[in-house]
N, CA, C, O and CB atoms as a CASP TS submission, in Angstrom:
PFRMAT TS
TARGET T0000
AUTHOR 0000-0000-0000
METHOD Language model
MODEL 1
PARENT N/A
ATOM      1  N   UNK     1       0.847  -1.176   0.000  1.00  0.00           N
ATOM      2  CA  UNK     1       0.000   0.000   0.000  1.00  0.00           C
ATOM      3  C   UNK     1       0.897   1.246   0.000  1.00  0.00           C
ATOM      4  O   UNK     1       2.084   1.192   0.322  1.00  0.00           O
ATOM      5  CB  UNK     1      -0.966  -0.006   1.229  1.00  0.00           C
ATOM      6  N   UNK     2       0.196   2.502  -0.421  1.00  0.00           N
ATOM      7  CA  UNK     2       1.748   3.602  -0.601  1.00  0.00           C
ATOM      8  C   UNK     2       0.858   4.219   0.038  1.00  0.00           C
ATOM      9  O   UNK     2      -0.307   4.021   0.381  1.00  0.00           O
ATOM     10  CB  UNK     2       2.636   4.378  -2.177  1.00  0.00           C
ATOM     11  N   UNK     3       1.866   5.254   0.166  1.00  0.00           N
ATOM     12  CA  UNK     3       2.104   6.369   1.888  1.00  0.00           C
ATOM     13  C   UNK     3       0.369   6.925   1.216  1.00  0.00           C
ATOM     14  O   UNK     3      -0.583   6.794   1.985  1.00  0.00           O
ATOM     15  CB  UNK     3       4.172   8.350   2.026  1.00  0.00           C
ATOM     16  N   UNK     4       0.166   7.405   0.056  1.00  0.00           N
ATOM     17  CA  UNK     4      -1.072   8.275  -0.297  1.00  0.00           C
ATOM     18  C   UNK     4      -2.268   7.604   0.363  1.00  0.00           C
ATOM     19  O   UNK     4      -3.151   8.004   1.122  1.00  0.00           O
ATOM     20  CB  UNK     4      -1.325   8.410  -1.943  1.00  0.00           C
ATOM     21  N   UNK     5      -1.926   6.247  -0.295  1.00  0.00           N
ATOM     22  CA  UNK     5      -3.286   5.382   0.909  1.00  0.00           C
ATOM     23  C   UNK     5      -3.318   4.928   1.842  1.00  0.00           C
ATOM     24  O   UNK     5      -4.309   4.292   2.201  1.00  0.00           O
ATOM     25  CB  UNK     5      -3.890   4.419   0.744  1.00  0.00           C
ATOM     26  N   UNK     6      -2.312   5.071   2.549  1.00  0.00           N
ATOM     27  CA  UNK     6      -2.615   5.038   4.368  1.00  0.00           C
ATOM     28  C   UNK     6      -2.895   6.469   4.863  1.00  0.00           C
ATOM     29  O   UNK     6      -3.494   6.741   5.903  1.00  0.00           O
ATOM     30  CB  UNK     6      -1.109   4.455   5.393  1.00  0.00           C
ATOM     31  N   UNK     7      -2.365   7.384   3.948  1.00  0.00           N
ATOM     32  CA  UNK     7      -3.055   8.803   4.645  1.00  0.00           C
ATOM     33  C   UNK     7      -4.495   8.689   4.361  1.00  0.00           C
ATOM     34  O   UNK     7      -5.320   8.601   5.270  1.00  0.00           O
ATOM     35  CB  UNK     7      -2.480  10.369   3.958  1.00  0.00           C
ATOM     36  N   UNK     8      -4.909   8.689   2.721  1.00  0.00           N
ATOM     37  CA  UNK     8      -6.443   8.881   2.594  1.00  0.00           C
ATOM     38  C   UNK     8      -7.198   8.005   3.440  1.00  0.00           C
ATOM     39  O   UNK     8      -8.317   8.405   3.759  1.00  0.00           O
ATOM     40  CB  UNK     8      -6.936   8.652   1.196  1.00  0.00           C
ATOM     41  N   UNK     9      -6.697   6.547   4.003  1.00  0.00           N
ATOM     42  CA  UNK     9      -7.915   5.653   4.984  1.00  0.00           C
ATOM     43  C   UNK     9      -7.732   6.474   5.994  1.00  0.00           C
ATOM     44  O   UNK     9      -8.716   7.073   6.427  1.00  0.00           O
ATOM     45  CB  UNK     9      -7.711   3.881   5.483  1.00  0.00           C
ATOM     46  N   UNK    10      -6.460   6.677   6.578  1.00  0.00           N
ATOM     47  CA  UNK    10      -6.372   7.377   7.786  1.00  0.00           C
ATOM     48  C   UNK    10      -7.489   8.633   8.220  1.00  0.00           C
ATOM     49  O   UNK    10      -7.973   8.839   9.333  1.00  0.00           O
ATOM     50  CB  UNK    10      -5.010   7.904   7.719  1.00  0.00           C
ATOM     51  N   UNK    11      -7.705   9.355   6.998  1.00  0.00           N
ATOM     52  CA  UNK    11      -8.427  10.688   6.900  1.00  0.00           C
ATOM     53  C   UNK    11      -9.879  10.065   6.924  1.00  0.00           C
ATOM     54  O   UNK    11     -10.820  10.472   7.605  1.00  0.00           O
ATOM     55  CB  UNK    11      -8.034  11.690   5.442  1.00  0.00           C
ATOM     56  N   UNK    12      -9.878   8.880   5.951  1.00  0.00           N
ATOM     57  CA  UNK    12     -11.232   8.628   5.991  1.00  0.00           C
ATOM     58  C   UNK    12     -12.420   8.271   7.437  1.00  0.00           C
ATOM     59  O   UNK    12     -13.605   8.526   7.654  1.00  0.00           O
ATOM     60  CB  UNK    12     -11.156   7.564   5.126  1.00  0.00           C
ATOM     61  N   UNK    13     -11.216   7.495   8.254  1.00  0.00           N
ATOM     62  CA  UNK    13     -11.918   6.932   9.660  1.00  0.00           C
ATOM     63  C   UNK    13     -11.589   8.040  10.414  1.00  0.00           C
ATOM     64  O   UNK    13     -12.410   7.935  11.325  1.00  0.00           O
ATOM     65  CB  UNK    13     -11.340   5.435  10.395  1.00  0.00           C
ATOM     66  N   UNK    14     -10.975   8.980  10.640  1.00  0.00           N
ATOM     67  CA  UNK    14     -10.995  10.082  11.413  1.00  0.00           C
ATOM     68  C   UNK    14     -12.492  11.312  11.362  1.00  0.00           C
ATOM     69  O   UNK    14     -13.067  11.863  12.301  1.00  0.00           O
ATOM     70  CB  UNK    14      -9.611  10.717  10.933  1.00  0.00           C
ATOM     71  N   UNK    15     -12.749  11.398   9.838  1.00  0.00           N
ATOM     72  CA  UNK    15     -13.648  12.306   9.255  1.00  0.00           C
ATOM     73  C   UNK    15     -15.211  11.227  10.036  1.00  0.00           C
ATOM     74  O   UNK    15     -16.116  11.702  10.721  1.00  0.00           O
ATOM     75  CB  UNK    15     -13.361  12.465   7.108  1.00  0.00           C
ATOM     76  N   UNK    16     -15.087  10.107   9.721  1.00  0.00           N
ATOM     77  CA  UNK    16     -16.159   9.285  10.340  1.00  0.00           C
ATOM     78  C   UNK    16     -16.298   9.056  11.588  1.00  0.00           C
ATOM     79  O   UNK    16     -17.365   8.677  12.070  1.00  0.00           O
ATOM     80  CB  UNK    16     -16.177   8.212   9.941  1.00  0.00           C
ATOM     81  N   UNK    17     -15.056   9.294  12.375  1.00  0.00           N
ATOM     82  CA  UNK    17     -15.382   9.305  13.927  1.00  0.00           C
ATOM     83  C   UNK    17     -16.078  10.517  13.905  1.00  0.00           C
ATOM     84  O   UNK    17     -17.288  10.464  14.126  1.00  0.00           O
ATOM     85  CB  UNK    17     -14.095   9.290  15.045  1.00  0.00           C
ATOM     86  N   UNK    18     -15.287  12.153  13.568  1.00  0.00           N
ATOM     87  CA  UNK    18     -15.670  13.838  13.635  1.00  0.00           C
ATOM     88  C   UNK    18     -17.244  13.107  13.665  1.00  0.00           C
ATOM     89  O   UNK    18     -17.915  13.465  14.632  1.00  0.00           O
ATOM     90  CB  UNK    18     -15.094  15.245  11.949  1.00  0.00           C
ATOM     91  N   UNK    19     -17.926  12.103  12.701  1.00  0.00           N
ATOM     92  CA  UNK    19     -19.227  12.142  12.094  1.00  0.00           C
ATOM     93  C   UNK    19     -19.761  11.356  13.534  1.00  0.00           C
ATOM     94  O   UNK    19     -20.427  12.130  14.223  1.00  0.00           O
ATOM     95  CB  UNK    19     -19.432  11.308  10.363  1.00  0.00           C
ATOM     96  N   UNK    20     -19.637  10.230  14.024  1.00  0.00           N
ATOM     97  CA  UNK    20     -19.995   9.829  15.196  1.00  0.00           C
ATOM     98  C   UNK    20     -19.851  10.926  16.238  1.00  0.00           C
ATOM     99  O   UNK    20     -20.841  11.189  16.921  1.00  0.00           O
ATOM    100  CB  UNK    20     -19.283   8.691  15.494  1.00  0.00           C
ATOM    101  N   UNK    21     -18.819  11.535  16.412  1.00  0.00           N
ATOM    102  CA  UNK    21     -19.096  11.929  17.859  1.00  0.00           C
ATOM    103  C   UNK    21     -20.038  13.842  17.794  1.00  0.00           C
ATOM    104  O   UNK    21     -20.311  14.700  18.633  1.00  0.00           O
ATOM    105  CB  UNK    21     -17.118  11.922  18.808  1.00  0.00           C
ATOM    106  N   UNK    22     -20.220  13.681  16.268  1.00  0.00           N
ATOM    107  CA  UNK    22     -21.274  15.139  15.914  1.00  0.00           C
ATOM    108  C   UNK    22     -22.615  14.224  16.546  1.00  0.00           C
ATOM    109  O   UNK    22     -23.344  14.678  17.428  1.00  0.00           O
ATOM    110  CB  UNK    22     -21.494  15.798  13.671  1.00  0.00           C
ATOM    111  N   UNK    23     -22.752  13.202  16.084  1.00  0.00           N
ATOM    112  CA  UNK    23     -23.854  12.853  16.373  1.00  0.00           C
ATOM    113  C   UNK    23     -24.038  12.054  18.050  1.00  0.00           C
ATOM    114  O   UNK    23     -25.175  11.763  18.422  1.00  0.00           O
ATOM    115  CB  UNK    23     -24.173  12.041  15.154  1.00  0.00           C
ATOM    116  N   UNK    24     -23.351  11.888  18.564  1.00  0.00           N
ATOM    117  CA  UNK    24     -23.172  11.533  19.927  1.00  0.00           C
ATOM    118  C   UNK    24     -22.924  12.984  20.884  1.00  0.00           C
ATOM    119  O   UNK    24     -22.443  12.891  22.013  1.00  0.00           O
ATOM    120  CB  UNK    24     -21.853  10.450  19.981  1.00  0.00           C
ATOM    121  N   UNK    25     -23.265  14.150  20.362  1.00  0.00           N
ATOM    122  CA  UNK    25     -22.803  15.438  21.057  1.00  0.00           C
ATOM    123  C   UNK    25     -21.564  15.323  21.877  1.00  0.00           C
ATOM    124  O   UNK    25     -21.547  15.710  23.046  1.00  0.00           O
ATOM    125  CB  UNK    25     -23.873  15.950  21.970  1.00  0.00           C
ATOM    126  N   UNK    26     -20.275  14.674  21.149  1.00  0.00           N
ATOM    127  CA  UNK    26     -19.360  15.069  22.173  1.00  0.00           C
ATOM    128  C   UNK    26     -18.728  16.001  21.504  1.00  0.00           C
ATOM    129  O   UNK    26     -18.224  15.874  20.388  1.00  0.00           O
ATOM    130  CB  UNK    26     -18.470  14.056  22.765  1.00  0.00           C
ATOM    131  N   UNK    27     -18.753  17.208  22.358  1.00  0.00           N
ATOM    132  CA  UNK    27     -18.416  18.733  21.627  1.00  0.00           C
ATOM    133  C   UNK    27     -16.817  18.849  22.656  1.00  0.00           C
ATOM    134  O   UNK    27     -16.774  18.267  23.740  1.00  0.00           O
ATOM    135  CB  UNK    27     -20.053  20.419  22.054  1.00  0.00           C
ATOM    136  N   UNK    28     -15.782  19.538  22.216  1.00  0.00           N
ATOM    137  CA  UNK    28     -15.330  19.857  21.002  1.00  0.00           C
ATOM    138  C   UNK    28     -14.602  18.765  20.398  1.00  0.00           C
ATOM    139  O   UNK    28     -14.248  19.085  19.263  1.00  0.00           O
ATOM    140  CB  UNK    28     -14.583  20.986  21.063  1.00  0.00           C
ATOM    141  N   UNK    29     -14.102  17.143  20.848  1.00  0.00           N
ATOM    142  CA  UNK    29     -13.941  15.959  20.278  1.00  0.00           C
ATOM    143  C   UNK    29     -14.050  16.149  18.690  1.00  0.00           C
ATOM    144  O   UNK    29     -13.097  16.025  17.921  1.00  0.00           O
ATOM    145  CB  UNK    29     -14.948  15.000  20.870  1.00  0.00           C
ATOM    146  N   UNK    30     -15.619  16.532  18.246  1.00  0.00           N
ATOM    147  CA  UNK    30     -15.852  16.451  16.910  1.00  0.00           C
ATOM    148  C   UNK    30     -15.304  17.292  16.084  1.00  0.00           C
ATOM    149  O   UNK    30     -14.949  16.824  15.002  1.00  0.00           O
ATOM    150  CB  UNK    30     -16.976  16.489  16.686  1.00  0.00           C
ATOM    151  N   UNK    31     -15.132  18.397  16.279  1.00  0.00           N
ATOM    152  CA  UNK    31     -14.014  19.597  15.575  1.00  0.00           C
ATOM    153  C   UNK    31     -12.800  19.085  15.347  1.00  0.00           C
ATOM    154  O   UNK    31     -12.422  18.864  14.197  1.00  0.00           O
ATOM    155  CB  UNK    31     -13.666  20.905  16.481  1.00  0.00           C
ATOM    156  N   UNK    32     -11.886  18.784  16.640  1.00  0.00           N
ATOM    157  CA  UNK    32     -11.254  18.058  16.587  1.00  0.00           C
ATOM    158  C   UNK    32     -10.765  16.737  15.318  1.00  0.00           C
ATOM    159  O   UNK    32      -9.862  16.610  14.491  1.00  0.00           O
ATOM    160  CB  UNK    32     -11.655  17.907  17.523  1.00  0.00           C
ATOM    161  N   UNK    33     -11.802  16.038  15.713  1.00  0.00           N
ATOM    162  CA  UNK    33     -11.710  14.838  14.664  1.00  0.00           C
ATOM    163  C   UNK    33     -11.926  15.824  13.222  1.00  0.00           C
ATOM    164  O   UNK    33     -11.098  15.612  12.335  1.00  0.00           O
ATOM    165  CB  UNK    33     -13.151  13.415  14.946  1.00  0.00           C
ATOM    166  N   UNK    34     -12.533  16.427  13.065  1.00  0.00           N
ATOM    167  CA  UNK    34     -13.005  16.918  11.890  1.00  0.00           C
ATOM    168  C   UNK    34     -11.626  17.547  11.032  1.00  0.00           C
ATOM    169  O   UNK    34     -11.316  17.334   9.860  1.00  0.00           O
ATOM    170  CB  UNK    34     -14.205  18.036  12.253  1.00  0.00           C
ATOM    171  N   UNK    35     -10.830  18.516  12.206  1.00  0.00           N
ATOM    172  CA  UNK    35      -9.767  19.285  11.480  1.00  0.00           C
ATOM    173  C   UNK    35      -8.467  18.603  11.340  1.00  0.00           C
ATOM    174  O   UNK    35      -7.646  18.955  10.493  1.00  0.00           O
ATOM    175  CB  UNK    35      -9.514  20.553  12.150  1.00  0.00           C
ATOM    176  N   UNK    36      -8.280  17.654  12.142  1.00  0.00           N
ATOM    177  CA  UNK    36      -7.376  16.233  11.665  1.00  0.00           C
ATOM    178  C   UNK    36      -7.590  15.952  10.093  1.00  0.00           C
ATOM    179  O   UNK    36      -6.826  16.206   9.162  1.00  0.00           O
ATOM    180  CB  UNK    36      -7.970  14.691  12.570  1.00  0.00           C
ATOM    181  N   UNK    37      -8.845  15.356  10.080  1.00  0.00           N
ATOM    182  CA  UNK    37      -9.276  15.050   8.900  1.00  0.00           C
ATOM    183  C   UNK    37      -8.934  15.724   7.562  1.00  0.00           C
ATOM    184  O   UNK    37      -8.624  15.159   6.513  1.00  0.00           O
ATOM    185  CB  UNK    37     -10.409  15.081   9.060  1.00  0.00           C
ATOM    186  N   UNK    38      -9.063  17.207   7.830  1.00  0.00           N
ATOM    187  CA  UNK    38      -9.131  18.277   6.748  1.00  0.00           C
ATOM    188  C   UNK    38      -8.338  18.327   6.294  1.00  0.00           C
ATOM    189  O   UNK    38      -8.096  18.651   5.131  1.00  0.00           O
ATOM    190  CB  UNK    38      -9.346  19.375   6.875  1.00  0.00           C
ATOM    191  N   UNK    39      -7.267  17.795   7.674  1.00  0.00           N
ATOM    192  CA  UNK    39      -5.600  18.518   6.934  1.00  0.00           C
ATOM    193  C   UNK    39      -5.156  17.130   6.599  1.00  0.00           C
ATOM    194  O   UNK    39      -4.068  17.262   6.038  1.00  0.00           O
ATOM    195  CB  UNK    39      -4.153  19.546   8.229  1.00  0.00           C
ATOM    196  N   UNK    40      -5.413  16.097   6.657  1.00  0.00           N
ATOM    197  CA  UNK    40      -4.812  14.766   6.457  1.00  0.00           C
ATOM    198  C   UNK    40      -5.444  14.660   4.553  1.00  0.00           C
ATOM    199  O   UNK    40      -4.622  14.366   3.686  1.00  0.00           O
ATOM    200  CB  UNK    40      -5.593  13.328   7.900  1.00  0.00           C
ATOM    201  N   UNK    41      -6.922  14.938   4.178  1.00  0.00           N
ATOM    202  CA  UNK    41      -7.434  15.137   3.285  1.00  0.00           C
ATOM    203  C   UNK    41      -6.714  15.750   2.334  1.00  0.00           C
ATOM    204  O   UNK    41      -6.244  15.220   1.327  1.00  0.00           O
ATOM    205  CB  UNK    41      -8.324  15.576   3.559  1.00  0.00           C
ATOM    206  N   UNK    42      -6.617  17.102   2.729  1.00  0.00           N
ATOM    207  CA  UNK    42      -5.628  18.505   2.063  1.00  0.00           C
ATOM    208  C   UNK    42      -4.544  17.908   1.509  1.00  0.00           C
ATOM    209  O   UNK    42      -4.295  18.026   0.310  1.00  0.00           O
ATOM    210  CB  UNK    42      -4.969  19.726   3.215  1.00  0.00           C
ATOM    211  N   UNK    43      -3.604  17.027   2.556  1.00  0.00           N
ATOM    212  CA  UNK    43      -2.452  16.497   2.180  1.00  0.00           C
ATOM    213  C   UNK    43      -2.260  15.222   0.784  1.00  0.00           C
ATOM    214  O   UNK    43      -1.350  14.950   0.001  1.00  0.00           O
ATOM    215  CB  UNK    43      -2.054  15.989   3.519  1.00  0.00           C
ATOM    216  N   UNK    44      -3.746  14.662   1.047  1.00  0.00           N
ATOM    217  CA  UNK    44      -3.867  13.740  -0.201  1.00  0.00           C
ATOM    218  C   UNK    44      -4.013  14.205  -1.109  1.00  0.00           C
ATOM    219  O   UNK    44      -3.541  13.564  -2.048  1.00  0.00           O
ATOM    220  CB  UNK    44      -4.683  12.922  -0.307  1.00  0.00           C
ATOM    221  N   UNK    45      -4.606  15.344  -1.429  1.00  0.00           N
ATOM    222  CA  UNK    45      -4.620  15.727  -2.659  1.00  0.00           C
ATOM    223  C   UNK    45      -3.662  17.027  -3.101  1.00  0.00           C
ATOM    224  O   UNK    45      -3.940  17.560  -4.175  1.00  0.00           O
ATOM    225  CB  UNK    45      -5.980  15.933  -2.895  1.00  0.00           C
ATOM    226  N   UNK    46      -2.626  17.522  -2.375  1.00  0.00           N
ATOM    227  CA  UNK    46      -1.370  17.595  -2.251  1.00  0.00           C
ATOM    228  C   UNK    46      -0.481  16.873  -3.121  1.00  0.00           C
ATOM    229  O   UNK    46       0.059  17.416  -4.084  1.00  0.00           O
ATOM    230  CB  UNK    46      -1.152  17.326  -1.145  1.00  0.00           C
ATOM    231  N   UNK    47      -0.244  15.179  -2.690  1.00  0.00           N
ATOM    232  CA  UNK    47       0.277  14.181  -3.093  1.00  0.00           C
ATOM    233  C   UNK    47      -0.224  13.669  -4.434  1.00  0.00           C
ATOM    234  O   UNK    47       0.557  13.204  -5.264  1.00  0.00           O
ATOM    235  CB  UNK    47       0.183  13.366  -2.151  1.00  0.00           C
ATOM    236  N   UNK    48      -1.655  13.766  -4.656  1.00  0.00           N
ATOM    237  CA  UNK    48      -2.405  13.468  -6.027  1.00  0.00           C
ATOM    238  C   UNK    48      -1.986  15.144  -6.963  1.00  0.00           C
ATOM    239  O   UNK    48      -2.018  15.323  -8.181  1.00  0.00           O
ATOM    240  CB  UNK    48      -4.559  13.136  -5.639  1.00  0.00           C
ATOM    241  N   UNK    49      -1.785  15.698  -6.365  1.00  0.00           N
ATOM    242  CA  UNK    49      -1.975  17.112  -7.113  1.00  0.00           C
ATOM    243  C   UNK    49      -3.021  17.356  -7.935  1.00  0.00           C
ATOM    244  O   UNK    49      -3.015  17.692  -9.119  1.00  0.00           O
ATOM    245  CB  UNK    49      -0.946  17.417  -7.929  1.00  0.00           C
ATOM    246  N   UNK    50      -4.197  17.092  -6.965  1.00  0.00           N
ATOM    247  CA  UNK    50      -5.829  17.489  -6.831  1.00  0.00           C
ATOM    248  C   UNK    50      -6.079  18.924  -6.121  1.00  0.00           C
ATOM    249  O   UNK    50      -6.018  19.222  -4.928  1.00  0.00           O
ATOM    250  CB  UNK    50      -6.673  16.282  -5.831  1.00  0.00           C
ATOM    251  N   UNK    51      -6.259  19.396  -6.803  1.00  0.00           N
ATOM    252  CA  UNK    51      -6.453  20.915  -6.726  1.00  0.00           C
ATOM    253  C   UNK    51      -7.986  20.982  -6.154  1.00  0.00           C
ATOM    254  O   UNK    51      -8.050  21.835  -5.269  1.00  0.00           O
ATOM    255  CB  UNK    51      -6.239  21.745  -8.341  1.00  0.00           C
ATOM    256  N   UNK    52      -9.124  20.393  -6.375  1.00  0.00           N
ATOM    257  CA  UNK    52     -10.484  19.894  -6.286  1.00  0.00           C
ATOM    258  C   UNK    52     -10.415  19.346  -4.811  1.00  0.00           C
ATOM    259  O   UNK    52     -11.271  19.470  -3.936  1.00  0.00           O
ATOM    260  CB  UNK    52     -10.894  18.733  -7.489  1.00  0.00           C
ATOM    261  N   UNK    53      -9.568  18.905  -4.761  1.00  0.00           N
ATOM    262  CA  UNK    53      -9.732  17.581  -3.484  1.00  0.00           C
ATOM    263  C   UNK    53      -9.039  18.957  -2.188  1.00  0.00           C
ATOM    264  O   UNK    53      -9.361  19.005  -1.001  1.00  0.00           O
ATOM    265  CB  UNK    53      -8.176  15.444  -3.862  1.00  0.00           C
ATOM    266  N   UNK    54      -8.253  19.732  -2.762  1.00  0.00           N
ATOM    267  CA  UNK    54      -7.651  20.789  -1.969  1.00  0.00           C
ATOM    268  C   UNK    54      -8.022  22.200  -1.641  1.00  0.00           C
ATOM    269  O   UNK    54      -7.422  22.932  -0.855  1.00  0.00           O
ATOM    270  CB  UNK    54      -6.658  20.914  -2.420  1.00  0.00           C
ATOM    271  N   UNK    55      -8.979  22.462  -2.270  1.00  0.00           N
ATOM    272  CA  UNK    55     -10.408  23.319  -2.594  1.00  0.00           C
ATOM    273  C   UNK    55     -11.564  22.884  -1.298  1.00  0.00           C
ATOM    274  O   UNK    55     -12.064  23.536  -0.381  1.00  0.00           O
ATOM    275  CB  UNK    55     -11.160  22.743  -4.419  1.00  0.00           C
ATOM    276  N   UNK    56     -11.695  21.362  -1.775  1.00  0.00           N
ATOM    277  CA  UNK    56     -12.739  21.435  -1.096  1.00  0.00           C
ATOM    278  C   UNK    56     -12.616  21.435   0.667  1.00  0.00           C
ATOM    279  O   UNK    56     -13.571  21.519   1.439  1.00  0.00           O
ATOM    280  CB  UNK    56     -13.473  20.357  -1.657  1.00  0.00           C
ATOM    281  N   UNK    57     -11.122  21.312   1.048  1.00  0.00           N
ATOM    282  CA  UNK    57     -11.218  20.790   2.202  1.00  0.00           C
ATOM    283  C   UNK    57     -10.236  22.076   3.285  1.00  0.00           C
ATOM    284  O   UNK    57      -9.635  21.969   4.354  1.00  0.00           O
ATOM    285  CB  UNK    57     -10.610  19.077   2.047  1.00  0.00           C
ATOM    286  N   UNK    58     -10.597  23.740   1.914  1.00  0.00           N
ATOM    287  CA  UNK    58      -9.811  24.248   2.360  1.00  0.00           C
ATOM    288  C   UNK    58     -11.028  25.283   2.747  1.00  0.00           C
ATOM    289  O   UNK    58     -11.006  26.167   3.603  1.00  0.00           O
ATOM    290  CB  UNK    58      -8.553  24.471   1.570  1.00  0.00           C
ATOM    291  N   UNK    59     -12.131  24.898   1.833  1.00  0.00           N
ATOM    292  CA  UNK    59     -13.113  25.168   2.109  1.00  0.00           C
ATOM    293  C   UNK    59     -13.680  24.791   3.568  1.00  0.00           C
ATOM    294  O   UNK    59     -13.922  25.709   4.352  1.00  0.00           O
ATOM    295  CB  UNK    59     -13.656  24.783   1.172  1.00  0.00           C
ATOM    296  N   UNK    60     -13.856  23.699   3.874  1.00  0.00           N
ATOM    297  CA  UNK    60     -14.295  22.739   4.929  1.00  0.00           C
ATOM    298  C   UNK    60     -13.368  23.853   6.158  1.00  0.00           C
ATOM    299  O   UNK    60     -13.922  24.712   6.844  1.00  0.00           O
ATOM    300  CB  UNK    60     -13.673  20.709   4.629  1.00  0.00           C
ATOM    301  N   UNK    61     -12.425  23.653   6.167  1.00  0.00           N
ATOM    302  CA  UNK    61     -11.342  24.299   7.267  1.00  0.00           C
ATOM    303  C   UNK    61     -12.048  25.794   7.258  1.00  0.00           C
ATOM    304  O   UNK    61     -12.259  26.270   8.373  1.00  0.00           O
ATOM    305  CB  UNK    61      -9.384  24.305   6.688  1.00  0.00           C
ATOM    306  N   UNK    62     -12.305  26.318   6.495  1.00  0.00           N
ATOM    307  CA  UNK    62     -12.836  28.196   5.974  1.00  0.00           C
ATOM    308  C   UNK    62     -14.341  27.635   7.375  1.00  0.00           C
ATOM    309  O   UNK    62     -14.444  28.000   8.546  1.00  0.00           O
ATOM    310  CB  UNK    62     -13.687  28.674   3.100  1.00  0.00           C
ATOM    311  N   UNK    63     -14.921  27.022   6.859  1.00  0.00           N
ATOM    312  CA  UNK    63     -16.469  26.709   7.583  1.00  0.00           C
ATOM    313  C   UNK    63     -16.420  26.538   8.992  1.00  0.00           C
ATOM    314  O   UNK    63     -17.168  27.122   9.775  1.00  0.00           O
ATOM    315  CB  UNK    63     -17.189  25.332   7.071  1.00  0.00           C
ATOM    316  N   UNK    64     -15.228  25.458   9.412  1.00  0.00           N
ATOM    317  CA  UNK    64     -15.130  25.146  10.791  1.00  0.00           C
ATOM    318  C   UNK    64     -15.005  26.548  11.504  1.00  0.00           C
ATOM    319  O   UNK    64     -15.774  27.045  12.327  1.00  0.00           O
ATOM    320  CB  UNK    64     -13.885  24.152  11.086  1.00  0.00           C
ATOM    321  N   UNK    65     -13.704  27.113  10.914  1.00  0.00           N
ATOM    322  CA  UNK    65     -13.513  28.348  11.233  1.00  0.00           C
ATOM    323  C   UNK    65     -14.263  29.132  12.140  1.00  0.00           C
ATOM    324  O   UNK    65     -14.268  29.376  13.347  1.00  0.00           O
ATOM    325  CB  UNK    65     -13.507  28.866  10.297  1.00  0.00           C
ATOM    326  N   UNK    66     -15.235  29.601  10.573  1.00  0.00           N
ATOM    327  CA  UNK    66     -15.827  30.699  11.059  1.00  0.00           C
ATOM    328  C   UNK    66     -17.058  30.422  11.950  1.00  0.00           C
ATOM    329  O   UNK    66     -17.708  31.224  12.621  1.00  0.00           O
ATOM    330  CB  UNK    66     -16.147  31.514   9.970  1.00  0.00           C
ATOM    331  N   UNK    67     -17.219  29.105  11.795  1.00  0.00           N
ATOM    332  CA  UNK    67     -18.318  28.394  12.911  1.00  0.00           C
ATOM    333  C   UNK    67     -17.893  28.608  14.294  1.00  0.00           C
ATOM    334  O   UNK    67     -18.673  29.049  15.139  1.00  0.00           O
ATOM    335  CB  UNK    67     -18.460  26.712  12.757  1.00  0.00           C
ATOM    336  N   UNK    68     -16.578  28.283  14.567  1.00  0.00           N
ATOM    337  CA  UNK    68     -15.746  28.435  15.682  1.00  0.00           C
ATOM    338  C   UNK    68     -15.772  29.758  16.339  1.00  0.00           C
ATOM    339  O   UNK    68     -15.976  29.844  17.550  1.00  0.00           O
ATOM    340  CB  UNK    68     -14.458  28.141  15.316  1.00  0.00           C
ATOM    341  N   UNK    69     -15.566  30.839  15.559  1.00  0.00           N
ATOM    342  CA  UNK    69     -15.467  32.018  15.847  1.00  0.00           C
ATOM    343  C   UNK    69     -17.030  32.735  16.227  1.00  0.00           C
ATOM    344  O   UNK    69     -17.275  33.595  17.073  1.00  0.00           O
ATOM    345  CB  UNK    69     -14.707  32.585  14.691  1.00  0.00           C
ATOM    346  N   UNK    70     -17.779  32.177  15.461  1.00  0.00           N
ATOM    347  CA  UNK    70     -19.005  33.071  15.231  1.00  0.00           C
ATOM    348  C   UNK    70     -19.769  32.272  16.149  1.00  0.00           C
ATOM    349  O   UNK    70     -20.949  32.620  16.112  1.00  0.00           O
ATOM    350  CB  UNK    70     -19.661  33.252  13.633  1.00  0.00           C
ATOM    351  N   UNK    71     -19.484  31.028  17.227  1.00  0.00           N
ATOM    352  CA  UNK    71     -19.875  30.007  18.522  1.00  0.00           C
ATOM    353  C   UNK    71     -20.066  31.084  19.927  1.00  0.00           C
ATOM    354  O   UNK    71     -20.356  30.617  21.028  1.00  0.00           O
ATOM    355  CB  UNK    71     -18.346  28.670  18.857  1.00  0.00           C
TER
END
């Protein structure tokens, strides 16, 4: 398996815990899990040189953000 796909599973079960513990209200755990995710994501498509895949998750990070701030 190469380094790209142990990061992307890695990102993938992290983004799915963020998703369990949104839905189990454990606050701030889920941010947490979530911005792990973003940047583990970011980094895959970094490595793919997915501009799309790095967009969207720079986006995602932009949202947490201002969610964070505006809490």
């Amino acid at each position: 398996m190469q380094r790209v796909d142990i990061v992307k599973w890695v990102a993938t079960v992290i983004q799915l815990i963020g998703y369990g513990f949104t839905g189990l209200n454990f606050m701030p755990w889920n941010i947490y899990a979530f911005l792990v995710g973003i940047v583990l994501w970011f980094m895959v498509g970094v490595m793919w040189k997915d501009r799309a895949i790095m967009i969207v998750h720079v986006g995602a990070f932009l949202s947490l953000l201002i969610g964070y701030i505006n809490a």
